[in-house]
C-alpha positions as CSV (number, residue, x, y, z in Angstrom):
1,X,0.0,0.0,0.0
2,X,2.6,2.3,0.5
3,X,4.9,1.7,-2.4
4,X,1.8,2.4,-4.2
5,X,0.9,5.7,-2.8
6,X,4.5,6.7,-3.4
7,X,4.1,5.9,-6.2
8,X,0.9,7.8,-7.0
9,X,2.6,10.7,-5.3
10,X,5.7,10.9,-7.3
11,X,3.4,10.6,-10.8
12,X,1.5,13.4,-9.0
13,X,4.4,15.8,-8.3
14,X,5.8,14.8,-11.8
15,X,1.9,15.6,-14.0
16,X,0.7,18.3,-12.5
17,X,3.0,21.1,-13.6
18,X,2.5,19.8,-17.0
19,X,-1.4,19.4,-16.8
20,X,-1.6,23.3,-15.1
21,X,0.7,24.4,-18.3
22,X,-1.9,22.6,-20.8
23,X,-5.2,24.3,-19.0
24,X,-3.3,27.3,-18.4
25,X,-2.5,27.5,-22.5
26,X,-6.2,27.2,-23.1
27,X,-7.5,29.9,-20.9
28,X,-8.0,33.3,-22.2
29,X,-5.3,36.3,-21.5
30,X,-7.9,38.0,-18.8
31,X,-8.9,34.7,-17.3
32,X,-4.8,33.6,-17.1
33,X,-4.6,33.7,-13.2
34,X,-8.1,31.9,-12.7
35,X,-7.1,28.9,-10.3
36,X,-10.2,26.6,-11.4
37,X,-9.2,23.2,-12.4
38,X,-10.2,23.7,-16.4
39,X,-11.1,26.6,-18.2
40,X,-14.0,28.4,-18.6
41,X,-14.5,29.3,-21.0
42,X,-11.7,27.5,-23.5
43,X,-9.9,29.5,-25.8
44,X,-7.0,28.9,-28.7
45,X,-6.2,32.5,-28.3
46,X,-2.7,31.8,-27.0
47,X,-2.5,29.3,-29.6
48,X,-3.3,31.6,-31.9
49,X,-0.5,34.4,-30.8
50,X,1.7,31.4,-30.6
51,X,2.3,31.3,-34.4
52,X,1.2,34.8,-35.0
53,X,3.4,36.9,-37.9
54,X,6.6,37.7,-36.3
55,X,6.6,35.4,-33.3
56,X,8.8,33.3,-35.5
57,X,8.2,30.2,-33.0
58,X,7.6,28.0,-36.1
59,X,10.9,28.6,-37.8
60,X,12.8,28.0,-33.8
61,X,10.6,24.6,-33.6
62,X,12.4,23.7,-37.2
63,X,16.0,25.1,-35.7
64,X,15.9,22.7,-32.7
65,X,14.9,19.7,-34.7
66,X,18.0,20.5,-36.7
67,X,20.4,21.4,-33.7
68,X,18.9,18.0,-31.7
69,X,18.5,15.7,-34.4
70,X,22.1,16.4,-35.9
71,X,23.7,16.7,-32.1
72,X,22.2,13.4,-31.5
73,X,23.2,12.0,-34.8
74,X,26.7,12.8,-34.9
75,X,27.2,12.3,-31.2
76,X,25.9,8.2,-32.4
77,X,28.2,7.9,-34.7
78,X,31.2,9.4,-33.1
79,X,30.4,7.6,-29.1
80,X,28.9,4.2,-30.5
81,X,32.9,3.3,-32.6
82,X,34.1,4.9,-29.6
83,X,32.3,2.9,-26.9
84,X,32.8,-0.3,-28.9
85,X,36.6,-0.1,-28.8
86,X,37.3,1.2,-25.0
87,X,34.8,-2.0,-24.3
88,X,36.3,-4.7,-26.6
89,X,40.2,-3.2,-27.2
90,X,42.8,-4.1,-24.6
91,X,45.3,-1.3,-24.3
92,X,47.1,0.6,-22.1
93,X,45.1,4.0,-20.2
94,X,41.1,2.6,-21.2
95,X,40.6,3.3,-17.6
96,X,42.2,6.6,-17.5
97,X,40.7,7.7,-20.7
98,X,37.0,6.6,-19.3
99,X,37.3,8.2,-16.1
100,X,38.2,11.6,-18.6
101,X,35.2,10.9,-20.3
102,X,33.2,11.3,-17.1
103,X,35.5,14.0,-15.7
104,X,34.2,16.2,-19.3
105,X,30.8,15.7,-18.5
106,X,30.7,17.0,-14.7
107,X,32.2,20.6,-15.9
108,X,29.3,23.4,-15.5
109,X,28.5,24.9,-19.0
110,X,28.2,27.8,-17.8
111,X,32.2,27.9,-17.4
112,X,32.8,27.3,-20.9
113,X,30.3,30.0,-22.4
114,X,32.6,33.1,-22.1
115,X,36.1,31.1,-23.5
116,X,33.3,29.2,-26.7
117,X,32.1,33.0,-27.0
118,X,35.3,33.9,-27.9
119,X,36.3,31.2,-29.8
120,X,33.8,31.5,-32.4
121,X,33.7,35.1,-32.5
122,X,37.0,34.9,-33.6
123,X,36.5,32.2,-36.2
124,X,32.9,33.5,-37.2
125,X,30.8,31.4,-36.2
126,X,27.9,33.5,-33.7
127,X,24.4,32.9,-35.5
128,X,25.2,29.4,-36.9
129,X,23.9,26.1,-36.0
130,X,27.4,25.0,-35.4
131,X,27.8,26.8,-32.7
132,X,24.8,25.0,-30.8
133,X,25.5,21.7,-32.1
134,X,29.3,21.4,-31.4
135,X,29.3,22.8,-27.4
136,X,26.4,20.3,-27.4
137,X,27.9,17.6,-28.6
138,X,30.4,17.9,-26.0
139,X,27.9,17.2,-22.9
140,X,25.9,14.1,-25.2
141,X,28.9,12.4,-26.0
142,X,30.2,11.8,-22.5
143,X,26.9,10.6,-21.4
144,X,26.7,8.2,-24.7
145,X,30.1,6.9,-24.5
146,X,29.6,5.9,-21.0
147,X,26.5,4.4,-21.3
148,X,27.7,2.4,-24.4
149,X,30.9,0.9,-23.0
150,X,29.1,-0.6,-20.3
151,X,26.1,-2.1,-22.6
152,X,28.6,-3.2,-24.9
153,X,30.8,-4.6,-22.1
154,X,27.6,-7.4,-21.2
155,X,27.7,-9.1,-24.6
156,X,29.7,-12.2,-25.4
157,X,32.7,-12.3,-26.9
158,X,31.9,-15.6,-28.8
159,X,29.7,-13.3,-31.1
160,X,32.3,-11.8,-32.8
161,X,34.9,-14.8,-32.7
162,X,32.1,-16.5,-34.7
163,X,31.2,-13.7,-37.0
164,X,34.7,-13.7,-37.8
165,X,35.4,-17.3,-38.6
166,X,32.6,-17.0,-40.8
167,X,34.4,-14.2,-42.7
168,X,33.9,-10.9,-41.2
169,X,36.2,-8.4,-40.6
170,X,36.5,-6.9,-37.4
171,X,34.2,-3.9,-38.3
172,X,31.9,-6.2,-40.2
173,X,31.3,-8.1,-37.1
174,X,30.9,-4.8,-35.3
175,X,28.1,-3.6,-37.8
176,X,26.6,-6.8,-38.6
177,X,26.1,-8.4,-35.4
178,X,27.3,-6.2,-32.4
179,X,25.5,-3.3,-33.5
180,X,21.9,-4.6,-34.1
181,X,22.5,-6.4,-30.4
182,X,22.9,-3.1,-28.8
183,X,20.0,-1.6,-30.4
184,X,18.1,-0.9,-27.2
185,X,21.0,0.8,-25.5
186,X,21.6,3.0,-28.7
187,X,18.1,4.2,-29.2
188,X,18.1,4.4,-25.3
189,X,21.3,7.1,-25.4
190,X,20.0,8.9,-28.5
191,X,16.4,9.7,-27.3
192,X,18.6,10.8,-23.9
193,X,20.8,12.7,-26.0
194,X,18.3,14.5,-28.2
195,X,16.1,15.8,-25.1
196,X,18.9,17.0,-23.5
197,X,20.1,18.7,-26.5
198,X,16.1,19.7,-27.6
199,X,15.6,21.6,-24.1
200,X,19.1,23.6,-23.8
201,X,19.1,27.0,-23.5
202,X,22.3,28.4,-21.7
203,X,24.5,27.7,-25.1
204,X,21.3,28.9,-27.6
205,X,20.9,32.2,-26.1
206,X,24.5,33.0,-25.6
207,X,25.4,31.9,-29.1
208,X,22.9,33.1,-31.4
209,X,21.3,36.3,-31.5
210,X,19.2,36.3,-35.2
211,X,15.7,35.2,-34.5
212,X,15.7,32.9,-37.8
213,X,18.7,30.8,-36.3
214,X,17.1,30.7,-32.7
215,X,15.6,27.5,-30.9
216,X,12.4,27.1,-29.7
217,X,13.3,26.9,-25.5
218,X,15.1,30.9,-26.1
219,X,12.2,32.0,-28.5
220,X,9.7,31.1,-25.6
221,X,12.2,33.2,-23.6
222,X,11.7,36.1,-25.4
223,X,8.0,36.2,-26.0
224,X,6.9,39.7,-25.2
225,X,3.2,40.9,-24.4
226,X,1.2,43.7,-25.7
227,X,3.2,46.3,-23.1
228,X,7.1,46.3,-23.2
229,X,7.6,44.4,-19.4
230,X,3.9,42.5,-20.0
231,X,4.6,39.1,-19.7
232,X,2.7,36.6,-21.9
233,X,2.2,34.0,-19.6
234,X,-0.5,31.8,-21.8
235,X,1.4,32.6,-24.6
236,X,5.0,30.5,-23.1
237,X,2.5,27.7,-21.3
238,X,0.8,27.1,-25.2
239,X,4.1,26.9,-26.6
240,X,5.9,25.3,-23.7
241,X,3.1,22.5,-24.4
242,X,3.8,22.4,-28.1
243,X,7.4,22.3,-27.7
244,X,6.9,19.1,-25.0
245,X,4.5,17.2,-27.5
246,X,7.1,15.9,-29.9
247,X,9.2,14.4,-26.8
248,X,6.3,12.9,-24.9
249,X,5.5,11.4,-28.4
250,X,8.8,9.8,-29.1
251,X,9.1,8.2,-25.3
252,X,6.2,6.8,-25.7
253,X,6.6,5.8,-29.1
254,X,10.4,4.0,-28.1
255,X,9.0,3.0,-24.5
256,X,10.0,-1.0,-24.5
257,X,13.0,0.3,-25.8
258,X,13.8,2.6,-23.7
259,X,12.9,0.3,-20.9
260,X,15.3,-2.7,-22.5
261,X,18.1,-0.3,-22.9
262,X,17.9,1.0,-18.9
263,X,17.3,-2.8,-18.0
264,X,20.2,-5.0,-19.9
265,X,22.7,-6.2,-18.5
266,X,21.0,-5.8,-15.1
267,X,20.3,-9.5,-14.6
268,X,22.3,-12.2,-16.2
């Protein structure tokens, strides 16, 4: 009884920000601070000034599907060879080089906006997608390399000794066999990867200042109301909710894989 009620309470604490941010989008402007459970009356209006000329939060919902999806895509293909070879390679300093890997990923980003500012300042490349994707990539790689050397770590050796008698090469056996086993651990680390990378803000905002490069979490940001310090608070909770749609949709979409990925290698 009361795991259960813990339970219940954490899926409480955890829905109800996001079900007051979905009635909230659908009240109107004047009724915004009404504390009723649902809205009355319901109302696309903030819907409406969501995607109103100039807001330009369709374009910034096109730029983060371009900064996540590539982020996630390159950071894949770089951590998955990567991960393989620190789990299957024997060589001197894996250890050391792993415990780098999680050293990276424990710096603050905040400490390396002002030194990346510079940097691409000097080499030109403020109001790119670059300049998202690459800072990016260095806080999803970390988190994919370590996840992957430990998923790759639980599978048998015998798999590639017999992919390889039958003919394979070394990366053969890696791509043919290897790879498709890991499946659930690499969809796992890129859905990870690409809502970490879909909900960053610190690195858009200091990076890019042209509205037509800018992602949909610093857009929201700068939504302005119809007076210069108004703030348009059903405005941000209708786009916050279309923003969190598309990630809801691919968790739930990828669930059992998700859940197989988290789970292997916990039980042999």
């Amino acid at each position: 009884m009361w795991r259960r009620a813990g339970m219940i309470g954490i899926a409480l604490y955890c829905l109800v920000p996001f079900y007051w941010m979905v009635v909230s989008s659908f009240r109107r402007t004047a009724d915004i601070h009404d504390k009723s459970p649902l809205p009355a009356p319901w109302s696309l209006e903030s819907y409406e000034a969501v995607f109103a000329e100039g807001m330009g939060f369709g374009r910034s919902l096109v730029n983060s599907l371009v900064v996540a999806g590539t982020t996630t895509a390159v950071t894949l293909l770089v951590g998955t060879m990567a991960a393989y070879a620190l789990a299957r390679l024997v060589f001197r300093g894996k250890n050391v080089i792993l415990a780098l890997v999680i050293a990276v990923s424990m710096f603050p980003g905040a400490l390396l906006i002002v030194p990346l500012l510079k940097l691409f300042t000097t080499i030109g490349w403020i109001n790119t997608y670059q300049a998202m994707i690459v800072p990016s990539m260095s806080f999803a790689l970390p988190l994919t390399i370590w996840n992957l050397t430990t998923f790759f770590r639980q599978l048998p050796y015998e798999l590639e000794q017999a992919a390889m008698i039958d003919g394979c090469t070394a990366f053969a056996a890696f791509r043919r066999v290897m790879l498709p086993l890991a499946a659930p651990g690499v969809f796992t680390t890129a859905i990870l990867a690409f809502i970490a990378t879909w909900n960053e803000f610190i690195i858009a905002v200091t990076m890019v200042n042209d509205q037509s490069r800018q992602t949909a979490t610093v857009r929201i940001a700068q939504f302005t109301g119809a007076a210069k310090f108004d703030t348009p608070f059903g405005t941000q909770m209708a786009a916050g909710v279309l923003v969190t749609i598309p990630l809801v949709l691919l968790v739930l979409f990828f669930q059992r894989r998700i859940v197989a990925g988290l789970t292997a290698g916990a039980l042999k």
